[in-house]
C-alpha positions as CSV (number, residue, x, y, z in Angstrom):
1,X,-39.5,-45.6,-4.0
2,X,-43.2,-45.7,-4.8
3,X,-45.8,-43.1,-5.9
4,X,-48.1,-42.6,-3.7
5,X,-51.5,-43.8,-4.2
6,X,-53.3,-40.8,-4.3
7,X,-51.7,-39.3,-7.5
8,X,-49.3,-36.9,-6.4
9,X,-46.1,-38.0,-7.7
10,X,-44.4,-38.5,-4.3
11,X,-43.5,-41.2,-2.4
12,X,-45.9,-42.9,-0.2
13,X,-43.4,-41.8,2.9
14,X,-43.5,-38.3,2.0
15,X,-46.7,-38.1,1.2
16,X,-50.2,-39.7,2.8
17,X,-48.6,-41.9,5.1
18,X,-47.8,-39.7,8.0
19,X,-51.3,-38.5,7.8
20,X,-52.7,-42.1,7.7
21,X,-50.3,-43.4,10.9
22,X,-51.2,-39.7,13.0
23,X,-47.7,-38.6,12.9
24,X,-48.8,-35.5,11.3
25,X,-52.5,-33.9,10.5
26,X,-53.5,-33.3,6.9
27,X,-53.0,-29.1,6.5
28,X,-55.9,-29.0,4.2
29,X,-59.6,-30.9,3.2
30,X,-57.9,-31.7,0.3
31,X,-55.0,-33.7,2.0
32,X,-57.3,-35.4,3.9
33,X,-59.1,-36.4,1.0
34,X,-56.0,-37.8,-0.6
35,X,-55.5,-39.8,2.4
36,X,-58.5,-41.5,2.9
37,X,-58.3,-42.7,-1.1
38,X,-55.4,-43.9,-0.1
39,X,-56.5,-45.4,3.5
40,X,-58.7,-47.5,0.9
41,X,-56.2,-48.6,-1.4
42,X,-54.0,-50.3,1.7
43,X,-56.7,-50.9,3.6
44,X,-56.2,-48.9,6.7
45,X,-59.5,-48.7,8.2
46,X,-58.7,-47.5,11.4
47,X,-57.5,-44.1,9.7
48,X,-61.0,-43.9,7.8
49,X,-62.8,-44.4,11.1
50,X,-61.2,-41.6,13.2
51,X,-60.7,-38.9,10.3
52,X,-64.8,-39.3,10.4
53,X,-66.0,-36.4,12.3
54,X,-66.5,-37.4,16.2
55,X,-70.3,-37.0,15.6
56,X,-70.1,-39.9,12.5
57,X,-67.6,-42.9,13.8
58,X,-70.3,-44.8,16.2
59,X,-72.2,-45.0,12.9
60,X,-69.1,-46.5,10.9
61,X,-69.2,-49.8,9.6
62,X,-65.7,-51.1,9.5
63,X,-66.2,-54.9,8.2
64,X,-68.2,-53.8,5.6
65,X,-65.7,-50.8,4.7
66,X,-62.8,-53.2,4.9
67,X,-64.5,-55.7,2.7
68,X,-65.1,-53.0,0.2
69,X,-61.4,-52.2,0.2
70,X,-60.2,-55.6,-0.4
71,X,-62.7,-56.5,-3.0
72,X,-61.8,-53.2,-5.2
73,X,-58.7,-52.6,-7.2
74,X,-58.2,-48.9,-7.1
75,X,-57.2,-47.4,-9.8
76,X,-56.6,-43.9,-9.5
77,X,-57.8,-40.7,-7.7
78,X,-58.9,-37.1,-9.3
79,X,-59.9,-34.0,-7.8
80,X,-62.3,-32.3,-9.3
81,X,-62.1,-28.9,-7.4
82,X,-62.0,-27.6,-3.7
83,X,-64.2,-25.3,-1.9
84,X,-62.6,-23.7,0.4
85,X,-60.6,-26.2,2.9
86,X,-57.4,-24.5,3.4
87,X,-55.5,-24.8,6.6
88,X,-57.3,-21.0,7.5
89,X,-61.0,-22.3,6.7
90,X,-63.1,-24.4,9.4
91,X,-65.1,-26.0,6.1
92,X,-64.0,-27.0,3.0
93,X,-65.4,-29.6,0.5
94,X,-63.4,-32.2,-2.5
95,X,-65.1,-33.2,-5.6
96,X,-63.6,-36.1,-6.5
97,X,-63.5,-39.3,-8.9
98,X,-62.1,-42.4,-7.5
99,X,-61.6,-45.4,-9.8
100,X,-62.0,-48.7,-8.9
101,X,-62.2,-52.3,-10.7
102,X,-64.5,-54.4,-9.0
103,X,-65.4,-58.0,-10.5
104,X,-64.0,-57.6,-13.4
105,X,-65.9,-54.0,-14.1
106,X,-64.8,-50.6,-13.9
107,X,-66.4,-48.1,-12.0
108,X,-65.8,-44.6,-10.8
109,X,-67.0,-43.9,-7.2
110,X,-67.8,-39.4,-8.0
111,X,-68.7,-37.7,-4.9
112,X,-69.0,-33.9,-3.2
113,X,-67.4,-34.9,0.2
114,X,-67.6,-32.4,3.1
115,X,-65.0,-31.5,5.4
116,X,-65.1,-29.9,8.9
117,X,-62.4,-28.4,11.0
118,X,-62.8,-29.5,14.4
119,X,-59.4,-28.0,17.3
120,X,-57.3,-27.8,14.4
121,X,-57.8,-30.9,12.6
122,X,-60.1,-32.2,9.3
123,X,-62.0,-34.4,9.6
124,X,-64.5,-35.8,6.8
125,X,-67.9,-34.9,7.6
126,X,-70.4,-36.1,4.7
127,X,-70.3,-36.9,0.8
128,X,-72.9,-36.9,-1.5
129,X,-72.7,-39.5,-4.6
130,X,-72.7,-37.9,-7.6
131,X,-75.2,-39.7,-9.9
132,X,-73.5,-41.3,-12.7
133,X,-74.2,-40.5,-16.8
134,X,-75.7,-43.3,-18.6
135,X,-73.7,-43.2,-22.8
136,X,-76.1,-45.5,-24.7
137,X,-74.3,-47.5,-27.3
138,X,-77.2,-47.8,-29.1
139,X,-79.9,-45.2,-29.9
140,X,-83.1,-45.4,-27.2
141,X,-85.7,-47.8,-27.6
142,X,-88.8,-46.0,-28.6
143,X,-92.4,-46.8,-26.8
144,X,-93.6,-48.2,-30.2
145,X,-90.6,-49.8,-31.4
146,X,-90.1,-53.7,-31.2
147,X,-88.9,-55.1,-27.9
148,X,-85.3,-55.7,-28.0
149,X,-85.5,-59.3,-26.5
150,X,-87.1,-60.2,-29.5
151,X,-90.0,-61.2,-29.0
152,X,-92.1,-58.8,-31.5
153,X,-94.2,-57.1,-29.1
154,X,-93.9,-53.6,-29.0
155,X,-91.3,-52.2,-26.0
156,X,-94.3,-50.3,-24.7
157,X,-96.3,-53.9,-24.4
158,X,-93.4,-55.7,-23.0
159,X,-90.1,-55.0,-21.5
160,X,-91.3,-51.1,-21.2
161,X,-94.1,-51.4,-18.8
């Protein structure tokens, strides 16, 4: 028995999988969150088309969402918080970190996704990337401090413009 993907520590059977094959509807904004991570992690693309809301799945793109999923090596889900999305709301939202090793690289994939409610059933409706924090490891190059290629012109005069 295996964990399931999304980070709840039950098994894959228990757990996202019936949401994922449409044996049973995800209760909450947050479940169907969890299953769409994991739709991505084994690649299950027809589940991330038709848990788009109605108005969004002509616009879905499934080679290039299936190519994405292949190429990444996911490494982990985390919620953030909920807004709302329980099984008595109509809209709920998931801010979320998703993990994934790409080319060698790490990278977390944060968004604000919205959720919609449509005859009883979530659905995702829209997410909003979260920009990403930039950590220097070195302190900031100043306008009139030498160029950091090395090639003695000020930053400002070369690599700053």
């Amino acid at each position: 028995m295996s964990n399931c993907p999304c980070g709840i520590d039950t098994a894959y059977a228990d757990c996202c999988q019936p949401i994922i094959l449409g044996v049973k509807s995800a209760d909450t904004a947050e479940a169907l969150m969890r299953a769409r991570y994991t739709a991505y992690v084994n690649t299950e693309i027809d589940f991330l088309k038709s848990s788009l809301s109605p108005d969004e799945q002509d616009a879905f793109d499934p080679e290039s969402t299936k190519a994405w999923a292949q190429a990444a090596e996911w490494r982990g889900l985390t919620i953030k918080r909920c807004i709302n999305g329980q099984a008595t709301d109509t809209t709920g939202a998931v801010e979320f970190e998703a993990k994934y090793l790409e080319s060698g690289m790490l990278y977390t994939h944060a968004e604000f996704a919205e959720f919609e409610k449509i005859e009883d059933k979530w659905y995702f409706k829209d997410g909003k990337v979260k920009p990403s924090t930039v950590v220097r490891d070195q302190p900031k190059v100043g306008r009139n401090d030498p160029c950091p290629c090395g090639n003695g012109k000020k930053y400002k005069k070369c690599c700053g413009k």
